[in-house]
MOPAC internal coordinates of N, CA, C and O (Angstrom, degrees):
PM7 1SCF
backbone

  N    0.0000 0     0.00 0     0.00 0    0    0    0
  C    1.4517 1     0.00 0     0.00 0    1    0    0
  C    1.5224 1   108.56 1     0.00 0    2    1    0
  O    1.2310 1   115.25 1   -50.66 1    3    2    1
  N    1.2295 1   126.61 1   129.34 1    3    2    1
  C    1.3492 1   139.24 1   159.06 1    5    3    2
  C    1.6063 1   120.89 1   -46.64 1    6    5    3
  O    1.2310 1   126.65 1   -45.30 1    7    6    5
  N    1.4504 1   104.81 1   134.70 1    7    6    5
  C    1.4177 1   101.04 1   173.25 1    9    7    6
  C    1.6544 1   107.45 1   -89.55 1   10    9    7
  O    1.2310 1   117.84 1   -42.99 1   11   10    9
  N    1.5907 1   121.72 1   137.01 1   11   10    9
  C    1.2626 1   137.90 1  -177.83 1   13   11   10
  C    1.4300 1   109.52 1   -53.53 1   14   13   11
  O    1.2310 1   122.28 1   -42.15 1   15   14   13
  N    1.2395 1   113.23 1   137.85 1   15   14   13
  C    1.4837 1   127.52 1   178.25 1   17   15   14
  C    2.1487 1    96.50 1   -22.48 1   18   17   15
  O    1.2310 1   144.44 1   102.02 1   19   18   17
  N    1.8151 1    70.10 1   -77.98 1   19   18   17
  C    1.7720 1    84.43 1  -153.68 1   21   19   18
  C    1.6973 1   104.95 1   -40.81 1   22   21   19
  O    1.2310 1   119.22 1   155.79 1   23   22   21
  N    0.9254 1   119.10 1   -24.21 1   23   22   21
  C    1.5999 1   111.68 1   177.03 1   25   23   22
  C    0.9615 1   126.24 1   -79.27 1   26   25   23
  O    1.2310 1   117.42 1   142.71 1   27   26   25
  N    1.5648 1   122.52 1   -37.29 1   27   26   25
  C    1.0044 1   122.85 1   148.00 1   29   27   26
  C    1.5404 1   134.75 1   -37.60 1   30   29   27
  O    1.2310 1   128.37 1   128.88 1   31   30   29
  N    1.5793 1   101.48 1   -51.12 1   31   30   29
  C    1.7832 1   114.55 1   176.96 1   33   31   30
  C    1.5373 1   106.44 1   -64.96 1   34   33   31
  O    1.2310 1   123.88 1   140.04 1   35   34   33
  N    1.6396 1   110.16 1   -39.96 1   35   34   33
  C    1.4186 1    89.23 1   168.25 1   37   35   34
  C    1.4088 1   142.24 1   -80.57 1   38   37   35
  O    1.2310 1   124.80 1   173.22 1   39   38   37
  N    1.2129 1   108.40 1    -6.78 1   39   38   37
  C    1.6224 1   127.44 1   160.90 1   41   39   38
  C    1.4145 1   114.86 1   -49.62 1   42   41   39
  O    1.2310 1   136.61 1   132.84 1   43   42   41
  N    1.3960 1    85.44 1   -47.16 1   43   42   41
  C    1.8712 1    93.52 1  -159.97 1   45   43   42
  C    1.7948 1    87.22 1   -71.02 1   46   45   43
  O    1.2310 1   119.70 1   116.56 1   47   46   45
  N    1.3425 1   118.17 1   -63.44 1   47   46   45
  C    1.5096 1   106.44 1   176.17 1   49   47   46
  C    1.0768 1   136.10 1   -36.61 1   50   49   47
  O    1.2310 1   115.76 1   134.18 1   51   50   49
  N    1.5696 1   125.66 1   -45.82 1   51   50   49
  C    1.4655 1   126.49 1   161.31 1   53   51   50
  C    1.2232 1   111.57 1   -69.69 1   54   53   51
  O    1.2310 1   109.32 1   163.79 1   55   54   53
  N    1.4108 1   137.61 1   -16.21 1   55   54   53
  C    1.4925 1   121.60 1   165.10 1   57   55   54
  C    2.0946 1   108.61 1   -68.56 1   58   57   55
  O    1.2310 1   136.82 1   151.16 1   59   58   57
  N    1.4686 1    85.03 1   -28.84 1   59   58   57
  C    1.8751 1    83.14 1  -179.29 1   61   59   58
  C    1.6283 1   111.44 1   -63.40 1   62   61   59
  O    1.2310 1   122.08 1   124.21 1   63   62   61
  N    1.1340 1   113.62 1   -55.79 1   63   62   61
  C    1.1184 1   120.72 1   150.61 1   65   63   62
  C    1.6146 1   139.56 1    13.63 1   66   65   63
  O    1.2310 1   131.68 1    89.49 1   67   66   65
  N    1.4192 1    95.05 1   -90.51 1   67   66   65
  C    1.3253 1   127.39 1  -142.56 1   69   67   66
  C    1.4253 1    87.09 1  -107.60 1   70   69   67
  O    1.2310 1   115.80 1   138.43 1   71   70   69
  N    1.8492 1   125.58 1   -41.57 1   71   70   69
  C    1.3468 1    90.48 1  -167.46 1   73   71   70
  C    2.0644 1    96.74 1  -117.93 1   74   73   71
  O    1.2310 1   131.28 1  -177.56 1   75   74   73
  N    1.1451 1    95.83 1     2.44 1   75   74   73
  C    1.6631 1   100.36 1  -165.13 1   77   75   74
  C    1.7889 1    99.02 1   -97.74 1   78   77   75
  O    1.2310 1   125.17 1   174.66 1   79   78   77
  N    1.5843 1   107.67 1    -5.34 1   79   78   77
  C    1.6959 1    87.17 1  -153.66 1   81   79   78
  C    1.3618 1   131.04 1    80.50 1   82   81   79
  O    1.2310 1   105.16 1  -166.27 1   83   82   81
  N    1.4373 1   145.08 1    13.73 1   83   82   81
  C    0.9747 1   149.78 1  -150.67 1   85   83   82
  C    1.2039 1    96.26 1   -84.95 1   86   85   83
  O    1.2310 1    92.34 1  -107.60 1   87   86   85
  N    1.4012 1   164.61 1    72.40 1   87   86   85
  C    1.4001 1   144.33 1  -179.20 1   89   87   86
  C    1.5901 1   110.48 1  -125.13 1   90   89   87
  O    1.2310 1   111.18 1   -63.45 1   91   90   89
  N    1.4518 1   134.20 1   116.55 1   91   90   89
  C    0.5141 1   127.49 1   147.31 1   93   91   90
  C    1.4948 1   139.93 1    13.53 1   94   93   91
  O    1.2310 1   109.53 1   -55.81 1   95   94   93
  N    1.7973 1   137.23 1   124.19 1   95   94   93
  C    1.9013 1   126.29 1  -161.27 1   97   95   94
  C    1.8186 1    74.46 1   -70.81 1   98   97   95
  O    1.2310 1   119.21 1    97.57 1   99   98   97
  N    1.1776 1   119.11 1   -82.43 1   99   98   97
  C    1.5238 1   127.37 1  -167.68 1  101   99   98
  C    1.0221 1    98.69 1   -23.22 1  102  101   99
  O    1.2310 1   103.56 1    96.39 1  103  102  101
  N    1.6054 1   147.84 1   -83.61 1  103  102  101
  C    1.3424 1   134.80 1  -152.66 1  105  103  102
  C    1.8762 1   124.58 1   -80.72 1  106  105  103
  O    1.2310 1   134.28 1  -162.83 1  107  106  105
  N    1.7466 1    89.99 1    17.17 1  107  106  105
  C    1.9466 1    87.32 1  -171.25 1  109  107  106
  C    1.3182 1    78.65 1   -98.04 1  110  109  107
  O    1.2310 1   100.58 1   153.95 1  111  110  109
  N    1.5718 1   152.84 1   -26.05 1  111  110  109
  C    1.7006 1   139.97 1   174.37 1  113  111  110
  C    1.3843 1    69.49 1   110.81 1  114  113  111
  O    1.2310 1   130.84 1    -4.45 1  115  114  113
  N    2.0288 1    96.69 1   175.55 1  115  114  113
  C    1.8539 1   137.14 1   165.82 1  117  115  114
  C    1.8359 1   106.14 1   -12.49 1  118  117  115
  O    1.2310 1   129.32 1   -38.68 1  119  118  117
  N    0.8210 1    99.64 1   141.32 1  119  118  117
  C    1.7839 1   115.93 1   179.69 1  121  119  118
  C    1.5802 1    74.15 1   -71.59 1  122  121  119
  O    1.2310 1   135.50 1   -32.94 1  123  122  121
  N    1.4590 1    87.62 1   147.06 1  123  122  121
  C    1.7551 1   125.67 1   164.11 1  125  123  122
  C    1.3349 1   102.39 1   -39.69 1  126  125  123
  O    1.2310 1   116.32 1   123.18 1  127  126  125
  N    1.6004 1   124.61 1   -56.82 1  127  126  125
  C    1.2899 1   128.12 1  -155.36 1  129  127  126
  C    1.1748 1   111.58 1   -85.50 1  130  129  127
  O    1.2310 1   114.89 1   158.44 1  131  130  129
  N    1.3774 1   127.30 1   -21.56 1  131  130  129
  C    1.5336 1   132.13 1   172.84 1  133  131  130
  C    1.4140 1   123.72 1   -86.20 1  134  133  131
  O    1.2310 1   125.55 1   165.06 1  135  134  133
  N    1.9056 1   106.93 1   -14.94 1  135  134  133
  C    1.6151 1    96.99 1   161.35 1  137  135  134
  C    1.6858 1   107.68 1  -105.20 1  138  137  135
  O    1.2310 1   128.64 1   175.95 1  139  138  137
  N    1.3940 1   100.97 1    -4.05 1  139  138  137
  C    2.0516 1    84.52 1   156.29 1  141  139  138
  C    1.1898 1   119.99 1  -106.26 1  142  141  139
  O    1.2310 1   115.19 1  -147.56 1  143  142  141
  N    1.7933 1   126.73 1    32.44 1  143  142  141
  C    1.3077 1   114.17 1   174.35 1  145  143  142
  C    1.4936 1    96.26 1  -102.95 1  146  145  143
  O    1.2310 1   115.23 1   -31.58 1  147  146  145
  N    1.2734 1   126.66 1   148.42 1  147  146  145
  C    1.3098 1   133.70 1  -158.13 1  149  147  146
  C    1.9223 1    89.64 1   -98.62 1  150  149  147
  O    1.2310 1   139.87 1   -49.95 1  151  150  149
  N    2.2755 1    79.06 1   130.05 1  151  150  149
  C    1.0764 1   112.36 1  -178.93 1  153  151  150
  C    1.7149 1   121.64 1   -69.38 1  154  153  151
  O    1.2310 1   113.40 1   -37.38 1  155  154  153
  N    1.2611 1   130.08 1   142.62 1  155  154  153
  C    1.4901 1   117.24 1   177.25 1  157  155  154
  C    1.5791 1    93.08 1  -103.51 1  158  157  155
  O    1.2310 1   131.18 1   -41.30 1  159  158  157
  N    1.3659 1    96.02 1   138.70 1  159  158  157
  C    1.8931 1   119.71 1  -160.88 1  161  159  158
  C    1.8753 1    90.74 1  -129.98 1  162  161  159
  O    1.2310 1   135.25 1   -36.26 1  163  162  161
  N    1.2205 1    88.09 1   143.74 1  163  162  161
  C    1.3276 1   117.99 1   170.38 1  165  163  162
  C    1.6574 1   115.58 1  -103.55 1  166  165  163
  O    1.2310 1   117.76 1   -59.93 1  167  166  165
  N    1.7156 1   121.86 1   120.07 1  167  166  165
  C    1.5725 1   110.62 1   172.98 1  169  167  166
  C    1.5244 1   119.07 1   -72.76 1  170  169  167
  O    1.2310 1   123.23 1   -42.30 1  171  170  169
  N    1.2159 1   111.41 1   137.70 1  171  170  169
  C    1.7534 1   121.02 1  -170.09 1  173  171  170
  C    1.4829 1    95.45 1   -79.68 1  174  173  171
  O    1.2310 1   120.27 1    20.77 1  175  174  173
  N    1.4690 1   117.10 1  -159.23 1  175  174  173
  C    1.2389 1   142.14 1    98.74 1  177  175  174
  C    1.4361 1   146.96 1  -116.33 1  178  177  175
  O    1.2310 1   139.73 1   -48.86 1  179  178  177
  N    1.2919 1    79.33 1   131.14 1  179  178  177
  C    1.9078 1    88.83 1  -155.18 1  181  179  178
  C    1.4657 1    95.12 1  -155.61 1  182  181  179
  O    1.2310 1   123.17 1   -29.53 1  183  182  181
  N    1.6800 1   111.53 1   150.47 1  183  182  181
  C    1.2151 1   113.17 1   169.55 1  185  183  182
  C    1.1923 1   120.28 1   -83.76 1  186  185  183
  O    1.2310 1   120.02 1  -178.85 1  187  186  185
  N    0.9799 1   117.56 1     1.15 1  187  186  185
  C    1.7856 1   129.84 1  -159.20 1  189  187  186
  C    1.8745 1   107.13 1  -122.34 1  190  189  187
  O    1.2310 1   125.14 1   155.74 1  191  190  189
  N    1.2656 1   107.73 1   -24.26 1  191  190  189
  C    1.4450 1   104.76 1  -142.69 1  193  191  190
  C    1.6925 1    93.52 1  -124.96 1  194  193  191
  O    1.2310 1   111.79 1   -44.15 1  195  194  193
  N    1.1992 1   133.07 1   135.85 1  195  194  193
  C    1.7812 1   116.04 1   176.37 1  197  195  194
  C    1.8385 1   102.90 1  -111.08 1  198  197  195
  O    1.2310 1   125.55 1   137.63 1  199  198  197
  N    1.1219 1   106.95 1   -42.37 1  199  198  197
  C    1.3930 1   103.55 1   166.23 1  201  199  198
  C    1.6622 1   130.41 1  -155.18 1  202  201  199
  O    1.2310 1   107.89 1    -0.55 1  203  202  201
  N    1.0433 1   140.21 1   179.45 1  203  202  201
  C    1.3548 1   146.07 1  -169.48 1  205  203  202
  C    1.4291 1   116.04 1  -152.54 1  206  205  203
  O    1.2310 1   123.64 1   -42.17 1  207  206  205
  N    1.2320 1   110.62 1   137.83 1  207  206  205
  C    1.3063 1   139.68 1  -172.51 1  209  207  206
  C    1.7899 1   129.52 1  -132.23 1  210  209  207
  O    1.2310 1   113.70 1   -40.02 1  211  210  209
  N    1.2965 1   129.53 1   139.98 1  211  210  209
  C    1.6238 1   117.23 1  -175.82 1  213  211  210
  C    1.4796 1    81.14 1  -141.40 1  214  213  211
  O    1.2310 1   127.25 1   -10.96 1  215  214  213
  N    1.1516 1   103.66 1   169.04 1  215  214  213
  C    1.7924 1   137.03 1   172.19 1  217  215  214
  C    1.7251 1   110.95 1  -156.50 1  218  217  215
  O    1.2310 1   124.39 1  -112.34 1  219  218  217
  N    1.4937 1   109.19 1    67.66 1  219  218  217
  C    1.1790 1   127.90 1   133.70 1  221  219  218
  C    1.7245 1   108.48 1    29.83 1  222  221  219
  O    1.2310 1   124.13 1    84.39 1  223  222  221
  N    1.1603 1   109.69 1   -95.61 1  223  222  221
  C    1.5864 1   104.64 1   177.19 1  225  223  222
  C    1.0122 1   120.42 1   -58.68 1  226  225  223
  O    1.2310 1   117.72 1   128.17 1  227  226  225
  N    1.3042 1   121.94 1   -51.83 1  227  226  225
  C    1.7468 1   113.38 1   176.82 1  229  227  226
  C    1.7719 1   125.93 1   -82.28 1  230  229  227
  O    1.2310 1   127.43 1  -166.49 1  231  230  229
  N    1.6236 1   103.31 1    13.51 1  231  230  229
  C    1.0925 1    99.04 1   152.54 1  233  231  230
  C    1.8262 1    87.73 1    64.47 1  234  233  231
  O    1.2310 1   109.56 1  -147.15 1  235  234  233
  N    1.5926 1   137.18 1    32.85 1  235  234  233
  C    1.3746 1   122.73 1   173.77 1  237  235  234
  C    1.6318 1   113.53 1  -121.59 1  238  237  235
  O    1.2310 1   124.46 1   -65.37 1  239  238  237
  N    1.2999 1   109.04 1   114.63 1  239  238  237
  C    1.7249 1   115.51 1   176.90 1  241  239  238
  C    1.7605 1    84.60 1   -86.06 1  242  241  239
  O    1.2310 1   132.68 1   -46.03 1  243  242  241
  N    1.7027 1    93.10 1   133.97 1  243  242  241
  C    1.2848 1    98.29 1   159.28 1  245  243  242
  C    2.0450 1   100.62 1  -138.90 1  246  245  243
  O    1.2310 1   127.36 1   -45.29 1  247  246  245
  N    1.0853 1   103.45 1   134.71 1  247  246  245
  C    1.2312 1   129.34 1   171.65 1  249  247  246
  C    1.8084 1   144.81 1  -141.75 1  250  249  247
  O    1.2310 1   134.39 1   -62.56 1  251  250  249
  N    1.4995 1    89.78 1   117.44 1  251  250  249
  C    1.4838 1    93.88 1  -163.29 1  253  251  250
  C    1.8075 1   104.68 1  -102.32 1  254  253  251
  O    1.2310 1   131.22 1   -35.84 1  255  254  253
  N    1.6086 1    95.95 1   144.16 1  255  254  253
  C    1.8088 1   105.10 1  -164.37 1  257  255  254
  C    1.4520 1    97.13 1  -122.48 1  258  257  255
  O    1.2310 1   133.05 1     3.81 1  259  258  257
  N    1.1161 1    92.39 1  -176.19 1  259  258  257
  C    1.8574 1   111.46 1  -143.06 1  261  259  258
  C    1.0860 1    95.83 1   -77.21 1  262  261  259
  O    1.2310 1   111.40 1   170.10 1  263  262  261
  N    1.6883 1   133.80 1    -9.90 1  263  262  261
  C    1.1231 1   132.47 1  -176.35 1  265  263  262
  C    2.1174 1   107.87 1   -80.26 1  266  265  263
  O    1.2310 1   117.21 1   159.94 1  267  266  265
  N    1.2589 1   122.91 1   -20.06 1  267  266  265
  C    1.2449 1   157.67 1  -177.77 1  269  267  266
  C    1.5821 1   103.62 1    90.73 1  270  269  267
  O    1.2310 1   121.24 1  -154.79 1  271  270  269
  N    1.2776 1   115.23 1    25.21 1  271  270  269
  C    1.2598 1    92.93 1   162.84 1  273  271  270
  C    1.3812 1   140.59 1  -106.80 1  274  273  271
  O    1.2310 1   112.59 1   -32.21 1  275  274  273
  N    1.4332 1   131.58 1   147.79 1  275  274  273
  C    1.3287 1   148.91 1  -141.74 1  277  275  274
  C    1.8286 1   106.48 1   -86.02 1  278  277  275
  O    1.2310 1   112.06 1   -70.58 1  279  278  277
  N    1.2399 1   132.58 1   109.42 1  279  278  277
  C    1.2830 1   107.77 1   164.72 1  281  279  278
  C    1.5446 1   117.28 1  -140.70 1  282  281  279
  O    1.2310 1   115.82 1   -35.83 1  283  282  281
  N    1.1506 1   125.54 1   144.17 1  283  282  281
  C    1.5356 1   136.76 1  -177.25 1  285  283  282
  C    1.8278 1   107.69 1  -110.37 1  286  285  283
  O    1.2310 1   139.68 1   -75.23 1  287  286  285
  N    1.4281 1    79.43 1   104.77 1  287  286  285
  C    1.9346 1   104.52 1   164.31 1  289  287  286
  C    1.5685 1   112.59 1   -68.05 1  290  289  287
  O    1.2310 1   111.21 1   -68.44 1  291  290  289
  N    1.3982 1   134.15 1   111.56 1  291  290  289
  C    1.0913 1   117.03 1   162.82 1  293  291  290
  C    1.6896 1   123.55 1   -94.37 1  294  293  291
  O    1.2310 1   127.22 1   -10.73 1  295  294  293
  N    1.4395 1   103.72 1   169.27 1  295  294  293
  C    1.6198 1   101.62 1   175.99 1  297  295  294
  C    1.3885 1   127.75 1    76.62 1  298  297  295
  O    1.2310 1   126.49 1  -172.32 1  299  298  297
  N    1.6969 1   105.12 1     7.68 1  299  298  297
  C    1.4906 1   113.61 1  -166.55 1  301  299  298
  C    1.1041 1   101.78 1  -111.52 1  302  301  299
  O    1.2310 1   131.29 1   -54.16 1  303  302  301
  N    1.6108 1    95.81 1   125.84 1  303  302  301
  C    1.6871 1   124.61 1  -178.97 1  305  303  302
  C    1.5445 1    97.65 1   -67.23 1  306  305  303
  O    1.2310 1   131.10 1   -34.24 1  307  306  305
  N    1.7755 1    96.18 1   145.76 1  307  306  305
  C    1.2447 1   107.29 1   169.76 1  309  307  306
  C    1.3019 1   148.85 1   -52.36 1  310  309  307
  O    1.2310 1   134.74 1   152.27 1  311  310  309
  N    0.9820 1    89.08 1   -27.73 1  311  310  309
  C    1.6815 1   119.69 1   177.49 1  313  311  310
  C    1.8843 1   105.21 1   -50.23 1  314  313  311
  O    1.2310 1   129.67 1   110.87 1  315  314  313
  N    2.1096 1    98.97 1   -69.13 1  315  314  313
  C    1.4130 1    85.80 1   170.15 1  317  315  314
  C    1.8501 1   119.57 1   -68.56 1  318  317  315
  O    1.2310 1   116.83 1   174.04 1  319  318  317
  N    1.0421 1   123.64 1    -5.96 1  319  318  317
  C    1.3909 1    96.96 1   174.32 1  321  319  318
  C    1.8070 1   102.73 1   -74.76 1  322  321  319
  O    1.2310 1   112.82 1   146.33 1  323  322  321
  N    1.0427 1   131.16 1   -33.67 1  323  322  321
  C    1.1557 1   120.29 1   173.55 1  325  323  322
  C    1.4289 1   135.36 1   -70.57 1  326  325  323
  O    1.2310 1   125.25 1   146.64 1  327  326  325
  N    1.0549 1   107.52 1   -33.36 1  327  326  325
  C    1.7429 1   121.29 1   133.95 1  329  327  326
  C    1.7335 1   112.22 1   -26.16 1  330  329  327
  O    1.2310 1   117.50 1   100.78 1  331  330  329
  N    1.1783 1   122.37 1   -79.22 1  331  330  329
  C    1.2823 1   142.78 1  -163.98 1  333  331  330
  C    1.5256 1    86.58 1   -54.70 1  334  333  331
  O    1.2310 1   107.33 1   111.78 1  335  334  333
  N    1.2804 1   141.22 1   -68.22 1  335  334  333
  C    1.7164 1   162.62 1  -159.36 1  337  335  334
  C    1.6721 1    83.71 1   -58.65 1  338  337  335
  O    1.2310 1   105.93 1   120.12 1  339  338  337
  N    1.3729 1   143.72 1   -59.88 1  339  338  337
  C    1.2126 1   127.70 1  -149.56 1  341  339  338
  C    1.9215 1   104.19 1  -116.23 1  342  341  339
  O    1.2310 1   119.17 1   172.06 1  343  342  341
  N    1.3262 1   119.18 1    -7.94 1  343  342  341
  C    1.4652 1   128.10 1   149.45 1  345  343  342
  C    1.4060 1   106.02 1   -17.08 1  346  345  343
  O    1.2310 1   121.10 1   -51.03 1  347  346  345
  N    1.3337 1   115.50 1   128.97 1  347  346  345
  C    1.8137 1   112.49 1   151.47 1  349  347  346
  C    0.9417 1   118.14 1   -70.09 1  350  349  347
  O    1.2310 1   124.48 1   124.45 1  351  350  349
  N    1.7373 1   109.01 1   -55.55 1  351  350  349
  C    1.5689 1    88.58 1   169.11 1  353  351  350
  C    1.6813 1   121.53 1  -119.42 1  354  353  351
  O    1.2310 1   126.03 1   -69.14 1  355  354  353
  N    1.1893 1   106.01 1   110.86 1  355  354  353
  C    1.4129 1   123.14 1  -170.20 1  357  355  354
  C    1.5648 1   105.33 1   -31.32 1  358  357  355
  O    1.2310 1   120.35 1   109.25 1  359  358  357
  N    1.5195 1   116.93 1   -70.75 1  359  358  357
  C    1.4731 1   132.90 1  -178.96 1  361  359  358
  C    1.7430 1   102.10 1   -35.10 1  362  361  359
  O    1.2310 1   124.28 1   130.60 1  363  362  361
  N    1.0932 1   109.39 1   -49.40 1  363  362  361
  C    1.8807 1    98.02 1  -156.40 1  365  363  362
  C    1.7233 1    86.18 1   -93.61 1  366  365  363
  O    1.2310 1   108.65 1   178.42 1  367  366  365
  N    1.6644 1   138.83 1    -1.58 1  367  366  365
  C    1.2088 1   118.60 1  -173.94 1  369  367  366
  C    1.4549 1    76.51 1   -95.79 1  370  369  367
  O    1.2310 1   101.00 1   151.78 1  371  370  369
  N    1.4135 1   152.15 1   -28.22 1  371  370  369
  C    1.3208 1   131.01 1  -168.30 1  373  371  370
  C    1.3957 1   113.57 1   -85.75 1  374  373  371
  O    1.2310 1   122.79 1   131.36 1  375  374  373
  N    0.9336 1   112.25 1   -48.64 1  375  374  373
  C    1.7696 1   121.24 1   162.18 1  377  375  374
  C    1.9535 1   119.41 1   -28.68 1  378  377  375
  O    1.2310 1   123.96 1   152.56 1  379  378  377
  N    1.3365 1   110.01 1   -27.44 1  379  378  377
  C    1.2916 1   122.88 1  -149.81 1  381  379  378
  C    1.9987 1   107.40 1  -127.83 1  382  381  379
  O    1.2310 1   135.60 1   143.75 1  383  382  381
  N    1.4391 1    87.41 1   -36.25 1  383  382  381
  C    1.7119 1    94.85 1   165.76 1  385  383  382
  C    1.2812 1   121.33 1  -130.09 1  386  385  383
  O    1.2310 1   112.68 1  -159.23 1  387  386  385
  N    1.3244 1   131.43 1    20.77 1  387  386  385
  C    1.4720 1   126.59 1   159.01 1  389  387  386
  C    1.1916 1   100.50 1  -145.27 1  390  389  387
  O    1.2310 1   111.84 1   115.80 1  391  390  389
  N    1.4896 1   132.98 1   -64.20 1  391  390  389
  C    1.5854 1   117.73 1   176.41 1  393  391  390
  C    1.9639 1   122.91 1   -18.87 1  394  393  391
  O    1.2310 1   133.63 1   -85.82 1  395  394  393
  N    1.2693 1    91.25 1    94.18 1  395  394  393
  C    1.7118 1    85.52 1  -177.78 1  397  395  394
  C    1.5720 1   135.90 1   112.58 1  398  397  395
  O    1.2310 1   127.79 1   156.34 1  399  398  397
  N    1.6476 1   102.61 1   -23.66 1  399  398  397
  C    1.4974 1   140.03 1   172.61 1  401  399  398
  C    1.8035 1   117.59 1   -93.29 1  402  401  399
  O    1.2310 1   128.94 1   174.84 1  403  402  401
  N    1.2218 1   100.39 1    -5.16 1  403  402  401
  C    1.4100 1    88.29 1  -165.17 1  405  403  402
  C    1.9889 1    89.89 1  -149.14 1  406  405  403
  O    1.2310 1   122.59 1   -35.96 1  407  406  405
  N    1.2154 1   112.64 1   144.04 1  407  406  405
  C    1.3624 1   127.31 1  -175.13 1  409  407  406
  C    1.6110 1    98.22 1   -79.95 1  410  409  407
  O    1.2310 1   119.09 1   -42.90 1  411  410  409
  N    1.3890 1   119.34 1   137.10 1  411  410  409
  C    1.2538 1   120.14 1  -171.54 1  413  411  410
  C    1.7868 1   116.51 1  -139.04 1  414  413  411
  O    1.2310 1   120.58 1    15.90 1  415  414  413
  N    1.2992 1   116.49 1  -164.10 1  415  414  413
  C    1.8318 1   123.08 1  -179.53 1  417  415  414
  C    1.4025 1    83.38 1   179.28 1  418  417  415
  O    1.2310 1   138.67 1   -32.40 1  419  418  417
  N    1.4725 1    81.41 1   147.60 1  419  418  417
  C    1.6191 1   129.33 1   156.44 1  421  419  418
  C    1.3649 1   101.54 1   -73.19 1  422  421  419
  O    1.2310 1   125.60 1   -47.68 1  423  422  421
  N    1.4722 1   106.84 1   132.32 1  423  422  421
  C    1.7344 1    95.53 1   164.27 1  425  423  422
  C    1.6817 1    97.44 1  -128.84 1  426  425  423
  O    1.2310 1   124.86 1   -19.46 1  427  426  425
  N    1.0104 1   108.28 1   160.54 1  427  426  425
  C    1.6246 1   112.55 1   171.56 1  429  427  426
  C    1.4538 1   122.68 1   -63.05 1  430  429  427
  O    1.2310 1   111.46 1   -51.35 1  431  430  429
  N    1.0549 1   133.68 1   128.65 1  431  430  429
  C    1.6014 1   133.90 1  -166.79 1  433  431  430
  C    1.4996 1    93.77 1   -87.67 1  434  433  431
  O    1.2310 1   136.52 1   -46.82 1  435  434  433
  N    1.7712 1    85.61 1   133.18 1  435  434  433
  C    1.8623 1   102.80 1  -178.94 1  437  435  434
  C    1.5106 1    93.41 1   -79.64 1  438  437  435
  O    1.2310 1   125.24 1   -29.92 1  439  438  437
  N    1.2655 1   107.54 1   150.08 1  439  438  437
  C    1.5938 1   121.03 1   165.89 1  441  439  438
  C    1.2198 1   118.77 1   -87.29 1  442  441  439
  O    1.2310 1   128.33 1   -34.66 1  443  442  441
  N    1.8035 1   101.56 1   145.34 1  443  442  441
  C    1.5049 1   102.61 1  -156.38 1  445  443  442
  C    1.2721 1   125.38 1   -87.41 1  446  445  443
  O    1.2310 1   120.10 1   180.00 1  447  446  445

């Protein structure tokens, strides 16, 4: 017995996929070059948090904490970064609306 078109077509697609890279510009997120061009961050106050940063088009919160480490939120609407900007307390509004909600990276901390 023959295997059916569509299974076939979808084979062949998840093989594009999965082993070729095939993904969609829209669904790979921010060009390469716009989440490694270094973000301009603003210092909070917060016990948790040292500063914050957005980039508008690519939709990237980046925020570095007291621990010095560097991290970039993707996909986050503006709205919560402005949320986050007028929070009292920054730490428990990040903990509660992006910690966990939003796909993220480590980036290497630029030297000062």
């Amino acid at each position: 017995m023959r295997t059916p078109f569509w299974r076939r077509a979808f084979c062949t697609l998840l093989w594009g996929v999965c082993v070729c890279g095939l993904i969609p510009r829209a669904a790979a997120g921010p060009s390469p070059a716009l989440a490694s061009a270094r973000i301009e961050r603003e210092p909070v106050e917060s016990s948790s948090l040292v500063s914050i940063g957005f980039v508008r088009e690519a939709r990237i919160l980046e925020i570095e904490f007291r621990s010095g480490a560097i991290y970039q939120y993707l996909g986050v609407p503006q709205s919560v970064f402005e949320q986050l900007k007028k929070a009292e307390s920054k730490g428990r509004y990040f903990a509660q609306s992006i910690r966990g909600k939003y796909e993220f990276r480590r980036i290497e901390s630029v030297s000062k």
